[in-house]
C-alpha positions, 0 to 999 in steps of 0.5 A: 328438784332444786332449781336455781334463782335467776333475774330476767331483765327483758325476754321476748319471744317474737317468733311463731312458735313456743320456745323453753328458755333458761331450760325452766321456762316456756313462752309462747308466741308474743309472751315478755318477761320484764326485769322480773325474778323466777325461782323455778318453771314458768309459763307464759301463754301468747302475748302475756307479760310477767314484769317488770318488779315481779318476783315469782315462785316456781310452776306458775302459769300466766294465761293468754294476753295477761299481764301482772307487774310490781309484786311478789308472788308465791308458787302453784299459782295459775292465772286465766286469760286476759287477767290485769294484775296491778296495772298502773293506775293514772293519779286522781290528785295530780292537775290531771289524769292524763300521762302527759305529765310523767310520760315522754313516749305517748305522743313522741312523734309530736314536737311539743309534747316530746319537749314538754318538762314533766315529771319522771316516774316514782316508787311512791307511784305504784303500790306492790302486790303481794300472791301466797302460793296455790292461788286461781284467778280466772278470766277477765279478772283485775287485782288492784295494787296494794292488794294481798291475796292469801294462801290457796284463794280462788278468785271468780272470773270478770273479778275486780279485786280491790281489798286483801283476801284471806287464805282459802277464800273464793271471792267473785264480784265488782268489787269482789267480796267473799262467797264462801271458803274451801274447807272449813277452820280445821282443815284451813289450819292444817293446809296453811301449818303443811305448806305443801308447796315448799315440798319437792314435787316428787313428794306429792306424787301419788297421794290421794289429792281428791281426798283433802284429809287423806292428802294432809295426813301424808303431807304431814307424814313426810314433813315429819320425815323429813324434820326428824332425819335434819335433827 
């Protein structure tokens, strides 16, 4: 199934019950998008927030009281709860730390600060992030900005991510580093050639996903199809 591209510039769910909107996406109590870009179904669990500056691919989900914010990010992708994608980092060069300097709201309510001439908030500030597709993140786990995680990496619960992670690799620790791979080279190399998640989900269905080998053989099957019926 085809879905269409569309830009959410701010949706809140403020009731009591999980509401579907734009037909395609399902967010729960509390759950925000902000200026973000879906290209197909999403799912927000309670008080998660998807933007802003998010560009997202089809049938991800963000779990409970998560956030992520300023990336691109593929399909397939399923974060846990409490998860903090590229939060925003205070400056460690500047005269200070604290928000006070490019910040208006914090302590609005208090004359002088709401007076006070600072500085506004620039692109240079943030560093985007980038996801591939068929991506796990568990609990409790940070990625940093400037980050890139590759295709079909799980990243450990309670995880800080503070450097690239390849494709296929499960990375755990503060900060995390690799424990080991999914498959071996050959079958890595098969997987990242398939790319799987550009094909219609109809196209999945049935094949043997316990079976890695079997599964890629289909795979390959159909998209050879699918080529040679274009040409």
């Amino acid at each position: 199934m085809k879905f269409r591209e569309f830009f959410i510039d701010s949706e809140v769910n403020d009731g009591h019950e999980a509401v579907t909107r734009h037909d395609v996406i399902r967010m729960n109590p509390g759950a925000c998008i902000y200026k973000t870009t879906l290209l197909g179904p999403a799912f927000l669990d309670r008080n998660s927030r998807m933007g802003p500056d998010v560009r997202i691919g089809r049938y991800c989900s963000v779990g409970e009281t998560t956030g992520i914010a300023r990336g691109n990010f593929g399909s397939f992708i399923a974060m846990g709860a409490r998860i903090s994608v590229n939060p925003f980092n205070h400056p460690t060069d500047w005269l200070s730390i604290h928000d006070f300097q490019y910040r208006g709201d914090s302590y609005g309510w208090v004359p002088e600060y709401r007076d006070l001439v600072r500085l506004s908030r620039t692109a240079d500030m943030f560093q985007p992030v980038t996801f591939g597709n068929d991506i796990w993140i568990g609990n409790n786990a940070t990625v940093l900005g400037g980050v890139s995680i590759g295709d079909g990496a799980v990243i450990a619960a309670g995880s800080v991510v503070t450097k690239d992670v390849p494709p296929y690799s499960i990375v755990a620790g503060v900060p995390a580093t690799i424990k080991r791979r999914r498959f071996n080279d050959k079958i890595i190399e098969r997987l990242l050639a398939a790319k799987w998640w550009e094909l219609e989900l109809s196209d999945l269905s049935g094949l043997p996903f316990r079976d890695i080998e079997r599964c890629l053989d289909e795979i390959e099957r159909i998209k050879h199809s699918k080529t040679t019926q274009i040409s």
